[in-house]
C-alpha positions as CSV (number, residue, x, y, z in Angstrom):
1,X,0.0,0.0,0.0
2,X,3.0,2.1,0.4
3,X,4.2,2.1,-2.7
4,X,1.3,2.9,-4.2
5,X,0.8,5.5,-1.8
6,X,4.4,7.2,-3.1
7,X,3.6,6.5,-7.0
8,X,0.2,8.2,-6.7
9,X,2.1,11.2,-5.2
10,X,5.0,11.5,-7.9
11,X,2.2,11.2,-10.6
12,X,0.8,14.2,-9.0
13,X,3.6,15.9,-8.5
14,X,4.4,15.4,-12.6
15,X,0.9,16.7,-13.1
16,X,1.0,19.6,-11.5
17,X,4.7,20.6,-12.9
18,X,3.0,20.7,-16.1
19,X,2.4,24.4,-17.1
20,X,-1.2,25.8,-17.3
21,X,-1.7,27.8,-20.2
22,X,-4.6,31.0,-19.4
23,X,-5.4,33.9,-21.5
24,X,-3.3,33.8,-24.9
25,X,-2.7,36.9,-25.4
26,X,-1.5,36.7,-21.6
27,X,2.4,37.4,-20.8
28,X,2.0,33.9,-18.5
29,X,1.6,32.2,-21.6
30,X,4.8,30.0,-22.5
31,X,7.5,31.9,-25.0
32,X,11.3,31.4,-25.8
33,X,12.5,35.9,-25.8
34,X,10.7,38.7,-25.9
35,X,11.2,42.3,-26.6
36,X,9.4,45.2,-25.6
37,X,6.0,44.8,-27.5
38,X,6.1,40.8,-27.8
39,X,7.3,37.6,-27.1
40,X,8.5,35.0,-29.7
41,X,8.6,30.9,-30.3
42,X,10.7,29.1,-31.9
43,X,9.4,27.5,-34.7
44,X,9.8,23.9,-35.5
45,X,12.7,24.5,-38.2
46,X,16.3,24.3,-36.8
47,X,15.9,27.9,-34.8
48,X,15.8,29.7,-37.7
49,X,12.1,31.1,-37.1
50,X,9.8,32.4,-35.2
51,X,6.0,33.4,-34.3
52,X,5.0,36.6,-32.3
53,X,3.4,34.3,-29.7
54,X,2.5,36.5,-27.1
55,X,1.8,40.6,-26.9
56,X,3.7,42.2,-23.7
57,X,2.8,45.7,-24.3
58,X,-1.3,45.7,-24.4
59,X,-1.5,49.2,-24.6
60,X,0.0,49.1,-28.1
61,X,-1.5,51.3,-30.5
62,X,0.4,51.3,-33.7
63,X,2.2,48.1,-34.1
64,X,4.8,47.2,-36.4
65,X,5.5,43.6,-37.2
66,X,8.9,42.9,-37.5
67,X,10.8,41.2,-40.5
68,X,13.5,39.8,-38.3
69,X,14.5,39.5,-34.9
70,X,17.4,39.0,-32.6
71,X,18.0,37.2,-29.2
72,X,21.8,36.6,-27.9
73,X,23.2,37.2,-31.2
74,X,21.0,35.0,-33.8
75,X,19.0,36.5,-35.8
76,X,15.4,34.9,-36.8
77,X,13.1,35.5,-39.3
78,X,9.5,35.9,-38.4
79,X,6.4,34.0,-39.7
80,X,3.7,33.6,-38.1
81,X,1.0,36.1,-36.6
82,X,0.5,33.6,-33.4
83,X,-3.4,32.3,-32.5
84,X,-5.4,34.7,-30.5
85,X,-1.9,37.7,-30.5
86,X,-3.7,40.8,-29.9
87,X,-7.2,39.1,-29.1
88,X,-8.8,40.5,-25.4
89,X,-8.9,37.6,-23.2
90,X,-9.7,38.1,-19.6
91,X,-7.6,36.4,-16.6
92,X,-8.9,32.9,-16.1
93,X,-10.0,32.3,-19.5
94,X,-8.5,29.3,-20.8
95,X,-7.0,28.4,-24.2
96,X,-9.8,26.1,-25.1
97,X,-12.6,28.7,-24.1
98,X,-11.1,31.3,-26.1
99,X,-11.0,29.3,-29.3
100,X,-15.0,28.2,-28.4
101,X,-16.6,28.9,-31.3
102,X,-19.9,29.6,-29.0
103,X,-17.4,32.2,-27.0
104,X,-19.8,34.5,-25.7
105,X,-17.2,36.8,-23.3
106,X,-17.5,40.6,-24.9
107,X,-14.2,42.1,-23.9
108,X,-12.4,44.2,-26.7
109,X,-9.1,45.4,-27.2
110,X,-9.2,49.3,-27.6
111,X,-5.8,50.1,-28.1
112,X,-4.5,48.7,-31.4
113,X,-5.2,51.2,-34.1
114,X,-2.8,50.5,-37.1
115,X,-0.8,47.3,-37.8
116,X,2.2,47.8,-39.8
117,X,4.9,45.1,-41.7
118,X,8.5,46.0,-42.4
119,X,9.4,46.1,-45.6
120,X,10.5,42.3,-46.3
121,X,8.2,40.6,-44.3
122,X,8.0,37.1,-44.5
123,X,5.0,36.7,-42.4
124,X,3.3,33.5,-44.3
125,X,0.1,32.9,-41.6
126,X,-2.3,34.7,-40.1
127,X,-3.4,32.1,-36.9
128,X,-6.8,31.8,-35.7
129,X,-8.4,34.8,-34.1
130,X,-5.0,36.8,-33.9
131,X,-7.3,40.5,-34.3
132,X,-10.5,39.0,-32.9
133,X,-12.2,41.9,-31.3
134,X,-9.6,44.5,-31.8
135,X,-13.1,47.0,-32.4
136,X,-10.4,50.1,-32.9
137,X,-8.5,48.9,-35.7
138,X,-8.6,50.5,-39.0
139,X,-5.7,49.8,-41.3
140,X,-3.8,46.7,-41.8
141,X,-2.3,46.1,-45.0
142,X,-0.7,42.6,-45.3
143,X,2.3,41.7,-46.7
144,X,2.4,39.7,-50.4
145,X,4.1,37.0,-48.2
146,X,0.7,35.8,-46.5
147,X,-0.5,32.5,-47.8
148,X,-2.9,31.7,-45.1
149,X,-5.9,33.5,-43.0
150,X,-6.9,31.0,-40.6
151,X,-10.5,31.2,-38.9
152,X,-11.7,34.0,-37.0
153,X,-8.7,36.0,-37.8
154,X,-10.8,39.2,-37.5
155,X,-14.0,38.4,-36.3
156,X,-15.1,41.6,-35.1
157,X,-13.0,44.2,-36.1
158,X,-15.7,46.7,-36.7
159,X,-13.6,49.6,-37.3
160,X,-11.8,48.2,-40.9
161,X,-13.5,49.6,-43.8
162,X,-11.1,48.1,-46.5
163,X,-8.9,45.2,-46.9
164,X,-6.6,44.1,-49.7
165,X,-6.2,40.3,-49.9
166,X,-2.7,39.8,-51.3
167,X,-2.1,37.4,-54.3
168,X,-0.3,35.2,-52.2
169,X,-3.0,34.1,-50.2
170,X,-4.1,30.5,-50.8
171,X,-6.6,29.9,-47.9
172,X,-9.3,32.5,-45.9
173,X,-10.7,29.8,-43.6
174,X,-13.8,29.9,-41.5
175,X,-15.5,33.3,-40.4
176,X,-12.2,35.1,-41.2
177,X,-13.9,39.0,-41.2
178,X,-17.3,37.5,-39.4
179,X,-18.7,40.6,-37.9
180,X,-16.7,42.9,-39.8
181,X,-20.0,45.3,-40.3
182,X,-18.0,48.2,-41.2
183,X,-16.2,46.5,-43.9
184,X,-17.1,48.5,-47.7
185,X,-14.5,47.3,-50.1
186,X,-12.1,43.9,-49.9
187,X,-10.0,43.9,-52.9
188,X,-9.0,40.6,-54.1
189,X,-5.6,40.8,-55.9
190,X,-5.4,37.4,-57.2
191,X,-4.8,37.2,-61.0
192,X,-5.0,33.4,-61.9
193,X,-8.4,32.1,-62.8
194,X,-7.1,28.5,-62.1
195,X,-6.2,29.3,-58.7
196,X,-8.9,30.5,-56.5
197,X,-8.3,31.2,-52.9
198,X,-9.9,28.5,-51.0
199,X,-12.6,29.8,-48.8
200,X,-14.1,29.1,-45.9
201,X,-17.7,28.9,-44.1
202,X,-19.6,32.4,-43.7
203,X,-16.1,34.3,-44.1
204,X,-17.8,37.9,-45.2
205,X,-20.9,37.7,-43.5
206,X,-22.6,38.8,-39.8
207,X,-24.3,37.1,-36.9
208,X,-28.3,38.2,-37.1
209,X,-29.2,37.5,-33.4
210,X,-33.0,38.8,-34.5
211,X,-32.8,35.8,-37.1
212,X,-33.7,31.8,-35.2
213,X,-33.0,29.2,-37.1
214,X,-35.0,26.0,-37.7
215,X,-33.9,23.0,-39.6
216,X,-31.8,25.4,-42.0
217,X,-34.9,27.8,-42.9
218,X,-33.8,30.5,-42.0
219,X,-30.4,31.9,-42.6
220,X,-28.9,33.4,-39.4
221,X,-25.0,35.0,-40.9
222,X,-26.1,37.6,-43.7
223,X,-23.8,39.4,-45.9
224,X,-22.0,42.5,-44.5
225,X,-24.6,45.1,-45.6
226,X,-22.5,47.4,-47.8
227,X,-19.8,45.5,-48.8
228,X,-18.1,45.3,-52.4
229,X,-15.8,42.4,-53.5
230,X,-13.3,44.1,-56.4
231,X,-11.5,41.6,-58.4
232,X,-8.4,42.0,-60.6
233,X,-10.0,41.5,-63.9
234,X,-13.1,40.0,-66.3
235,X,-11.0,36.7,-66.4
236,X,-11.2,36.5,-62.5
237,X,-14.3,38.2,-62.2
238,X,-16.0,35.1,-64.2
239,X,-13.8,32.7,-62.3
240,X,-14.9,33.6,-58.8
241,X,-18.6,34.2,-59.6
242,X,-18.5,30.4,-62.1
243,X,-17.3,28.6,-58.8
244,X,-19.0,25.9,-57.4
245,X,-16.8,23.8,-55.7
246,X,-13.9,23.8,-53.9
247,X,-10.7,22.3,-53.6
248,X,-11.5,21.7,-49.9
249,X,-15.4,20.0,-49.4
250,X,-16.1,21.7,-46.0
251,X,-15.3,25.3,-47.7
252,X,-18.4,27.0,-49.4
253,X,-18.2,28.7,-52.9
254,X,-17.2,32.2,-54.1
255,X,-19.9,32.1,-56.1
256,X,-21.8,33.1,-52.9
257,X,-20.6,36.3,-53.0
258,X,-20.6,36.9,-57.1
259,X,-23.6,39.8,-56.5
260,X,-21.4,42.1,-54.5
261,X,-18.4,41.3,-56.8
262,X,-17.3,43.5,-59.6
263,X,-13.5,44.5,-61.4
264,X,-11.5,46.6,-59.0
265,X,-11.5,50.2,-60.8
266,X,-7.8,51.2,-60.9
């Protein structure tokens, strides 16, 4: 009984080493160096790059993502815009809660105004949620390097009136500008007809709490009232408002958006 007695305790002992992750955008959270606005992870590719992991200063207004940084002498490239990074998230809010797609806590983060990218970014992802709720932002203008906007990315940013999708990206996944209902114009800068973005569920579109659904009558996200889709050209133009199916079967169709679509007016 003794020794089961003593295993029991070093199994609880191990547990509770283990660290507890909270808020994400909390300066607990686990990360490798840090500067004065954020702190960085190592990425899995032989310490050569990193995500912004974690923001330090959350009273930062105008920030500026950096190309590269440098901790004891190496210098790393950075990446990745990390999951939930300038999202509010109250102490005692866990990881799992924040990424709860039925999240219903209302905290906002005020400060951030402007988000800008060094010249020679090589930010490729945008994680899930990263702006959620940032309700002040207004300009944000990625760089050509972005490939992916994961889900939620910036659900509720009701301050953004434009956004330029860059060529680059390949993927806008789930509910990416959900809530956005002060978005006008999203220009899509994507120039081969072949090679559509993928796109996710309800990812220009706003929750209707007046609207109940029953057995799918009634649709409960409706488009952004007031938004215009520009599109590079008549080649594209056909080729996003012709598509009806996607390289990914959970994704829904452009062609769900081809009545607010039109050639971007240079």
């Amino acid at each position: 009984m003794r020794k089961i007695v003593i295993s029991l305790c070093i199994i609880a002992v191990l547990v509770l080493s283990v660290p507890m992750f909270t808020a994400c955008n909390d300066d607990t959270v686990k990360y490798d160096f840090s500067d004065t606005n954020f702190g960085y992870t190592y990425n899995s590719d032989a310490g050569e790059t990193v995500t912004l992991t974690v923001l330090i200063n959350k009273n930062l207004a105008n920030a500026i993502i950096p190309t590269t940084v440098t901790n004891n002498g190496t210098t790393y490239t950075v990446t990745q815009i990390g999951e939930a990074l300038f999202a509010p998230a109250p102490d005692g809010v866990t990881l799992n809660e924040v990424f709860s797609y039925n999240n219903s806590q209302d905290e906002t983060n005020d400060k951030l105004i402007t988000v800008l990218f060094e010249a020679g970014s090589q930010i490729n992802t945008i994680n899930g949620r990263a702006f959620e709720r940032c309700k002040s932002l207004t300009s944000i203008t990625l760089p050509d390097s972005v490939t992916t906007i994961k889900g939620f990315a910036f659900y509720k940013c009701i301050s953004l009136t434009s956004f330029n999708i860059p060529a680059s990206v390949t993927t806008i996944a789930d509910y990416a500008f959900l809530g956005c209902t002060g978005l006008e114009t999203v220009i899509i800068s994507a120039s081969d007809p072949n090679n559509l973005p993928s796109l996710g569920v309800d990812v220009f579109k706003w929750y209707d709490k007046s609207k109940v659904e029953f057995m799918g009558n009634e649709e409960t996200y409706l488009l952004i009232d007031g938004l215009n889709i520009y599109v590079a050209d008549n080649a594209m133009l056909t080729a996003f408002a012709e598509c009806e199916f996607s390289k990914i079967s959970t994704f829904r169709n452009w062609s769900d958006y081809k009545d607010i679509m039109s050639v971007e007016v240079a």
